[in-house]
C-alpha positions in Angstrom: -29.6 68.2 16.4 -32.8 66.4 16.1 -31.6 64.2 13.3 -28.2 63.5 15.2 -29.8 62.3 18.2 -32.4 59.9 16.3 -29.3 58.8 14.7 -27.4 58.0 17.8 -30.5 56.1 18.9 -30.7 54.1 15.6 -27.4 53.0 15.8 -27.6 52.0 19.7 -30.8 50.0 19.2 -29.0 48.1 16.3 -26.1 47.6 18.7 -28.5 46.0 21.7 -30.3 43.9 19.0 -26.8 42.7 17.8 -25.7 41.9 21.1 -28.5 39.9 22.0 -29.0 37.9 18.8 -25.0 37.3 20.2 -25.1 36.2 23.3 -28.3 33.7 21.9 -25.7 32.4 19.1 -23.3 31.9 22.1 -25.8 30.0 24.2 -26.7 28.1 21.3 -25.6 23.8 21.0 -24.5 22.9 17.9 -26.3 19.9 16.4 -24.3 17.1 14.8 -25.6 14.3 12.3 -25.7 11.3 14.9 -22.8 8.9 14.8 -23.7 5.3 14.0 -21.6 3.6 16.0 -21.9 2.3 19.7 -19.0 4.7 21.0 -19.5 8.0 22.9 -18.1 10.3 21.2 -17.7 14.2 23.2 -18.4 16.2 20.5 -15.9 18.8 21.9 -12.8 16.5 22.6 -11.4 13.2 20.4 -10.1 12.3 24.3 -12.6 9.3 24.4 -12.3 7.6 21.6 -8.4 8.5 21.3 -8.1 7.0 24.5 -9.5 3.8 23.5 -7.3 3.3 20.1 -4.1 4.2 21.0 -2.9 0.9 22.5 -4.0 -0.6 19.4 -0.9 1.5 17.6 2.7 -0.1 18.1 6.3 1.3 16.8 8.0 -1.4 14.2 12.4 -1.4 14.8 14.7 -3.7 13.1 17.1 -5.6 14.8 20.1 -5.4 12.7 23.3 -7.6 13.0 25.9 -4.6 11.9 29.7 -5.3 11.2 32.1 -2.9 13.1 36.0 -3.3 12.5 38.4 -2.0 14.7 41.5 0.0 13.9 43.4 -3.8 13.5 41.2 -4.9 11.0 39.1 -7.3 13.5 35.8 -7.4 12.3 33.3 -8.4 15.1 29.0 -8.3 14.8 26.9 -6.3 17.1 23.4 -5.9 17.2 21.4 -2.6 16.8 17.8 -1.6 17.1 16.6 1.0 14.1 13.0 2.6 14.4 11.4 2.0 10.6 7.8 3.2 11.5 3.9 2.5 12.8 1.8 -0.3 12.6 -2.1 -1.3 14.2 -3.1 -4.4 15.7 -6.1 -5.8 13.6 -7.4 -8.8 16.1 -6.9 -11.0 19.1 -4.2 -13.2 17.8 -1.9 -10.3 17.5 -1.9 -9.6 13.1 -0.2 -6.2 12.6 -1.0 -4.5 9.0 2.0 -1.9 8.3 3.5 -1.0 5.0 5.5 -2.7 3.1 8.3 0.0 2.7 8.1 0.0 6.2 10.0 -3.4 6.8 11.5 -3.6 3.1 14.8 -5.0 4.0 14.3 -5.5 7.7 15.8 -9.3 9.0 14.8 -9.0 12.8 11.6 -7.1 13.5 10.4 -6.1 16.4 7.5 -4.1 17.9 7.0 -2.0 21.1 3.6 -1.5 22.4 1.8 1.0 23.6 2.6 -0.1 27.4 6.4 -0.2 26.0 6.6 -3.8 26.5 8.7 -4.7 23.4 7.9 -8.5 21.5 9.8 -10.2 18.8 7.4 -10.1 15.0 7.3 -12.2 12.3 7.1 -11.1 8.7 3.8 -12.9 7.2 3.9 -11.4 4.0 3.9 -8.1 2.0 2.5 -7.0 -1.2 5.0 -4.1 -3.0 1.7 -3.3 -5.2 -0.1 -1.7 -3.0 2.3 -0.8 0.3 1.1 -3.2 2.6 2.6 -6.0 4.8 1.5 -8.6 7.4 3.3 -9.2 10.9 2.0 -11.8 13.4 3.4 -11.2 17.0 2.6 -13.8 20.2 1.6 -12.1 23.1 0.7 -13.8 26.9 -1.2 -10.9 27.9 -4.7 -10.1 25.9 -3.6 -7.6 23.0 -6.1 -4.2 22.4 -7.0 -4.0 18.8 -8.9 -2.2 15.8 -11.0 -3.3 13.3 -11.8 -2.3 9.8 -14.6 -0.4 8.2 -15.8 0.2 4.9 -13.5 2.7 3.1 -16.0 3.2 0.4 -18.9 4.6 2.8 -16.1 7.3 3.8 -16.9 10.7 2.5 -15.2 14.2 1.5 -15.2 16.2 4.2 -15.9 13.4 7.1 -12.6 14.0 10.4 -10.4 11.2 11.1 -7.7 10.9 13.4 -4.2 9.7 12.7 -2.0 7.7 14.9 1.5 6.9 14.8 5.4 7.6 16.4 5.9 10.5 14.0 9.5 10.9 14.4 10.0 8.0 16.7 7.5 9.6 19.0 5.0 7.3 20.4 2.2 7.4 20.6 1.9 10.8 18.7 -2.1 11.8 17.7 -3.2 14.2 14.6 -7.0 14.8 13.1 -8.6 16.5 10.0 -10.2 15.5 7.1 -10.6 13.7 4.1 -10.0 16.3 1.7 -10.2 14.2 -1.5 -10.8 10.6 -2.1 -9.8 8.4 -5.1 -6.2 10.4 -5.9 -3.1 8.8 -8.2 0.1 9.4 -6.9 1.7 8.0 -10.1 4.3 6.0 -7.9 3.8 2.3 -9.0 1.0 1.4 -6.0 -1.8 0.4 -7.5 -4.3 1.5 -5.5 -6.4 4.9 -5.0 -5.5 6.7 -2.3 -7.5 8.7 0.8 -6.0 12.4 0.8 -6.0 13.9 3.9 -5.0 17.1 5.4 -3.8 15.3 9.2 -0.6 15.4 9.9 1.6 12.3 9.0 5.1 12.5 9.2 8.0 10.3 9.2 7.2 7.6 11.8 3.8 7.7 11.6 3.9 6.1 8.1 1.8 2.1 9.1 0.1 3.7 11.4 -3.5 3.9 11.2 -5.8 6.2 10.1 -9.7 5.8 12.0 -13.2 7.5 11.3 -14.7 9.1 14.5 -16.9 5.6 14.8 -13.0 4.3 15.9 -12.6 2.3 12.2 -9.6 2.1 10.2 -10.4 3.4 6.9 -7.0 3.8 6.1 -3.7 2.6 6.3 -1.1 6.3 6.5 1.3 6.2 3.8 3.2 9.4 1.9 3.5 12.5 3.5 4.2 15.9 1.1 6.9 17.4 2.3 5.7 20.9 3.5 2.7 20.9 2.2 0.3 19.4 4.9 -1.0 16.8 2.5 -0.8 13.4 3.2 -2.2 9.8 1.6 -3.5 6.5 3.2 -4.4 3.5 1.3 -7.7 2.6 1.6 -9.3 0.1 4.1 -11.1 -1.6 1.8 -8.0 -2.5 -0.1 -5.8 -3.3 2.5 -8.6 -5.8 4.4 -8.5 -8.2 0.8 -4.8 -8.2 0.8 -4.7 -8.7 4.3 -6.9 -11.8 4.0 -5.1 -13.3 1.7 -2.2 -13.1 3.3 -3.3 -14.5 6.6 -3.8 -17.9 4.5 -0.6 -17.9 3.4 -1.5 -17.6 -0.5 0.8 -15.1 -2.6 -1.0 -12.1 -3.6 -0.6 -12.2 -7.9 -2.8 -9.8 -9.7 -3.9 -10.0 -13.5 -4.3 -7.8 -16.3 -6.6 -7.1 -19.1 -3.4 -7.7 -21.3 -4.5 -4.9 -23.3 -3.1 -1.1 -25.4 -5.3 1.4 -25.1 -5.9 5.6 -25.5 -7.7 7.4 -22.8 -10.7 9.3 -24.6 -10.9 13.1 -26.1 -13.6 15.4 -27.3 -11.7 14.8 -30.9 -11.2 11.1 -30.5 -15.3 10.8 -29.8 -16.2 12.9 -32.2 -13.8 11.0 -34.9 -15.6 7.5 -33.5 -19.0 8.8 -33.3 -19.3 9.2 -29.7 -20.8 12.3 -27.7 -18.2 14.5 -26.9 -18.4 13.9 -23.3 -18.2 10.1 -23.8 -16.0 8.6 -20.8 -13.9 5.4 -21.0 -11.1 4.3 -22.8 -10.5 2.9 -26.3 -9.0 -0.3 -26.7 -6.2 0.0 -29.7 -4.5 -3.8 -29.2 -5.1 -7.3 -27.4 -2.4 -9.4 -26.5 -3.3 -12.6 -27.5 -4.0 -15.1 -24.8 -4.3 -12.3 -22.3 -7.6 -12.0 -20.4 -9.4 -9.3 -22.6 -8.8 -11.6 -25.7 -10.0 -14.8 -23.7 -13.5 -12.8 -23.4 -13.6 -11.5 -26.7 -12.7 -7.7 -26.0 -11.6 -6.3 -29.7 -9.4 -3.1 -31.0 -11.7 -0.6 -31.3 -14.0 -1.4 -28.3 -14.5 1.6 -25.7 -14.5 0.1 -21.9 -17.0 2.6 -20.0 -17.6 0.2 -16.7 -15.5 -2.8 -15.2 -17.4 -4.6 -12.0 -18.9 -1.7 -10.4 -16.3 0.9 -10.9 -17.0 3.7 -13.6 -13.7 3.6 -16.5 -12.8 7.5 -17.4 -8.8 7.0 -17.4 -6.6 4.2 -18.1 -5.3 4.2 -14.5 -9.1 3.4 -13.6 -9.4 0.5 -15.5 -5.7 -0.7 -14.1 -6.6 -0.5 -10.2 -10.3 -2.0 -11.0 -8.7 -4.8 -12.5 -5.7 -5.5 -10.1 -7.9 -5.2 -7.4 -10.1 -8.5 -8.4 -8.6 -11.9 -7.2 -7.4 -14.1 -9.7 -10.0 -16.2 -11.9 -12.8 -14.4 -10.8 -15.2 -12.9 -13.4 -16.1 -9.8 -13.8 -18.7 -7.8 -15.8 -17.3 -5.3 -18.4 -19.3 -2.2 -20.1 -18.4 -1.6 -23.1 -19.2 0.4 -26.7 -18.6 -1.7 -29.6 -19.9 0.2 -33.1 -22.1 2.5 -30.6 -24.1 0.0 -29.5 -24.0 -0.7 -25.6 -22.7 -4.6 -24.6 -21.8 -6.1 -21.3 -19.2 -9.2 -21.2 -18.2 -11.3 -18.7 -14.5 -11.5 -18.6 -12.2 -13.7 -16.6 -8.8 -12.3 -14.7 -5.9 -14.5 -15.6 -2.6 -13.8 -14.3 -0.2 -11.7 -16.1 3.0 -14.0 -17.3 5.2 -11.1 -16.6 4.1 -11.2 -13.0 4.3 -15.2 -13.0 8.0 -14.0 -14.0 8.5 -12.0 -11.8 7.6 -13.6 -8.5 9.0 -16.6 -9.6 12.7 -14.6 -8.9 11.0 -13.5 -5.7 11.0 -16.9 -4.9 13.9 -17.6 -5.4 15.8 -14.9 -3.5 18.2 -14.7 -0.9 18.0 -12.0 2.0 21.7 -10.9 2.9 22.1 -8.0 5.3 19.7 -6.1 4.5 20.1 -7.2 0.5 18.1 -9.0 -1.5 19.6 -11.0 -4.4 17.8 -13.0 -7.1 19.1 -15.0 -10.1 19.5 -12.9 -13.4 16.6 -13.7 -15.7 15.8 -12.7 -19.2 12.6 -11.3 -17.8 14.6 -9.0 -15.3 16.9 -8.0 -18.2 14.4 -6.8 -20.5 12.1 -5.0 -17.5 15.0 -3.3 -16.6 16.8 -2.5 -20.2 19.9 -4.2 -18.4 22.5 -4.8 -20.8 24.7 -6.8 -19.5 28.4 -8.3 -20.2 26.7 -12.0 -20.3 22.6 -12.6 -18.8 23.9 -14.7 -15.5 24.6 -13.2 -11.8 22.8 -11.6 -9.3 20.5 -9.0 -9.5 20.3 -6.6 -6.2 16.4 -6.2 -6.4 16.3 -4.3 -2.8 18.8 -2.9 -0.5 17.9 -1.5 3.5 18.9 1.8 4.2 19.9 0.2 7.6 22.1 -2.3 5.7 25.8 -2.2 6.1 26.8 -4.4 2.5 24.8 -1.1 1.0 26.6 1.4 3.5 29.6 -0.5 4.2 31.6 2.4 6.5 33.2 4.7 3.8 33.9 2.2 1.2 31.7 1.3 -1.8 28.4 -0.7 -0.7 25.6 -2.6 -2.7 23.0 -0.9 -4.8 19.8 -1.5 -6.2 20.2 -3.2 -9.9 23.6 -3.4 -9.4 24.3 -7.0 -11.0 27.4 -9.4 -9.6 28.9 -10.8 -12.3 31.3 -12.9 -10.0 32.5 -13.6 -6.7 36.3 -14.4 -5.8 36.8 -16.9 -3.1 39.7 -18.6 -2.1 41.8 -17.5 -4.5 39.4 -18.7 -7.3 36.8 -16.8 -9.2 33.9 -18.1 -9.3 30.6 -18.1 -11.0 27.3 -16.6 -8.8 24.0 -17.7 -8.2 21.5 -17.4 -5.3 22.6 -21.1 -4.3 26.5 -20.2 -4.8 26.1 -16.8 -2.7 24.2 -19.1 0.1 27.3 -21.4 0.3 29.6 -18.7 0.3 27.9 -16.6 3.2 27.5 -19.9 5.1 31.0 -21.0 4.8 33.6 -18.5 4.1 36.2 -18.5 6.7 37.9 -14.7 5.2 37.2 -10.9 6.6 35.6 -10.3 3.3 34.0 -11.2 0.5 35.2 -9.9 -3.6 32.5 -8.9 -6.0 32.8 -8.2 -9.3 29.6 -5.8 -9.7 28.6 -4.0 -13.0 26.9 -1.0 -12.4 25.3 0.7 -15.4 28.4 0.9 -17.7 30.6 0.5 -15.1 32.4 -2.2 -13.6 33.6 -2.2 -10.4 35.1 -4.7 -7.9 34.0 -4.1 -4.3 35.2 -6.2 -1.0 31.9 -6.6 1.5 32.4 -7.9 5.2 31.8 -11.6 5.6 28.8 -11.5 8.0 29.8 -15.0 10.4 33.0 -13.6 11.1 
């Protein structure tokens, strides 16, 4: 009985010592590292500083001139707004950055504020490459805006707060963290994006994504379906494109111009290396590229480029597209074993040159964009082709009706027009033919002759003045 009772006072002095080392845990303050920024933050609510960015968030709609024909064949234009997604004021003057998918396509844009006053934008400029596109809107009243920090001084494991119309719904506020920095999506954007476990849906995708000091470090862009793992591009990424796109300059982006193999334990070994050599081992140059201007060689292994450490070959290929064209840049290298450092010049990439060269010379029709056949566009896209002239559909709007034209046979990206019947007469097409057709046809509809992969097909689109 003895042992019993010194038992049961054992276990009820353990319980009294538990509960008051308890209750002093409760009473206890967490301490947090100290914000540098000049904003209060409540350490147990985001209200404060949500409540001063929101207003700096605005909802992006296209204004789209639809075709609607009534059951006796009169075809008549209306107009329609269509929610596409987020954007964030950047300054004063009224610069919205967004993403480029985001307007892809888009003729009439406008935005609606966070007061829901709504204002007409104006495309500046986009760049496909890395997601990202410019508007400029003209506002009487003084416009509430964010400003950019330094994506690079962002860290695993630091909170941010996301805000966008996920859904269409304004106004609509998510947080969490970064949970990985530097990730490859493998979807043609040349950039490395923020992963983040804060909700972004549809809607929210533009929007903005801050640090707790109220800085955008990143610009929300993919959302995995289901799987609560979403991307943003990178501040410091979007500011330079951003920059030059507010001078009106075209964003063009060189290349090393080289082939290459992304090291192994066998492939250093078999050159001599350490096994746990990084970098990448250069197997070609392309003559008159930028690697052979500088005297990079088959056989050299690129370890640094600039300041950014080369382990894969998608390293080396966003360090290089991210420095402006004709700048120099140092490049680490192992040449025989020996360590050597050269400084090499970005040119720009002919096939680029090519490329926006078409973009140039494009026409924007309901929601499609056409540009001129070109050998180049044949051979990027392994196009094989009844004869190389026509139009090339290089982009088509969800929201356009030549690409949903009611429940008859629309536009599609790649599709190629190999002619156009008007007036009884079949005519050859060009961006400058189409433009004089769409400015002066007087018929319902307009006759393509469109070759579709190995198809051909003949489709009748709604002549847009009517």
């Amino acid at each position: 009985m003895k042992k019993a009772f010194y038992l049961h006072l054992i276990v009820f002095a353990l319980q009294g010592i538990s509960n008051v080392h308890s209750k002093s845990l409760l009473n206890q303050k967490a301490v947090l590292p100290q914000q540098k920024s000049d904003m209060h933050i409540n350490v147990n609510s985001l209200s404060d500083i949500v409540e001063t960015l929101i207003s700096t968030v605005v909802s992006i709609y296209a204004v789209d001139t639809n075709i609607g024909i009534s059951l006796n064949n009169k075809v008549s234009k209306y107009q329609q707004e269509v929610f596409l997604g987020s954007g964030v004021i950047i300054d004063s003057s009224g610069y919205i950055v967004t993403n480029e998918h985001v307007i892809a396509g888009a003729e009439n844009i406008k935005v609606k504020l966070h007061d829901g006053s709504e204002l007409i934008a104006e495309l500046v400029g986009s760049d496909n490459k890395i997601n990202i596109a410019l508007l400029k809107i003209n506002s009487s009243a003084a416009l509430s805006y964010a400003t950019f920090g330094d994506s690079n001084q962002s860290r695993v494991g630091d909170q941010v707060i996301a805000i966008g119309s996920s859904f269409g719904l304004r106004g609509t506020v998510t947080n969490g963290i970064i949970s990985s920095k530097g990730r490859d999506m493998g979807n043609g954007i040349v950039t490395d994006f923020i992963q983040t476990n804060a909700a972004i849906h549809m809607g929210s995708f533009g929007g903005p994504m801050f640090n707790l000091e109220g800085k955008i470090i990143g610009i929300n862009s993919i959302h995995v379906s289901y799987s609560g793992i979403s991307f943003a591009i990178p501040s410091n990424t979007v500011l330079e494109a951003v920059e030059c796109l507010k001078k009106g300059e075209k964003i063009r982006r060189g290349m090393l111009n080289v082939m290459l193999n992304e090291l192994t334990p066998e492939l250093n070994e078999n050159l001599g290396l350490k096994k746990d050599q990084n970098g990448v081992l250069i197997t070609e140059v392309i003559k008159e590229g930028s690697a052979a201007q500088c005297g990079i060689a088959p056989g050299d292994v690129i370890t640094k480029f600039h300041d950014k450490e080369i382990k894969t070959g998608r390293d080396l290929q966003v360090a290089v597209s991210s420095i402006m064209l004709n700048s120099e840049r140092e490049v680490e290298l192992l040449r025989n074993g020996k360590l050597m450092t050269l400084k090499c010049k970005i040119i720009s990439n002919k096939g680029e040159d090519s490329e926006q060269q078409s973009n140039d010379q494009s026409l924007v029709v309901n929601g499609v964009k056409f540009v001129d056949l070109t050998p180049d566009l044949v051979k990027k896209y392994n196009i094989t082709s009844a004869n190389n002239n026509g139009l090339f559909v290089l982009e088509v709007s969800p929201n356009s009706s030549w690409g949903k034209y009611g429940l008859k046979m629309g536009l599609r990206p790649r599709d190629i027009i190999l002619s156009v019947k008007r007036d009884d007469n079949k005519k050859d097409i060009s961006v400058k033919t189409l433009r004089e057709i769409v400015t002066n046809i007087k018929h319902n509809e307009i006759f393509f002759t469109v070759q579709r992969g190995d198809r051909m097909l003949y489709i009748a689109l709604p002549n847009i003045n009517k």
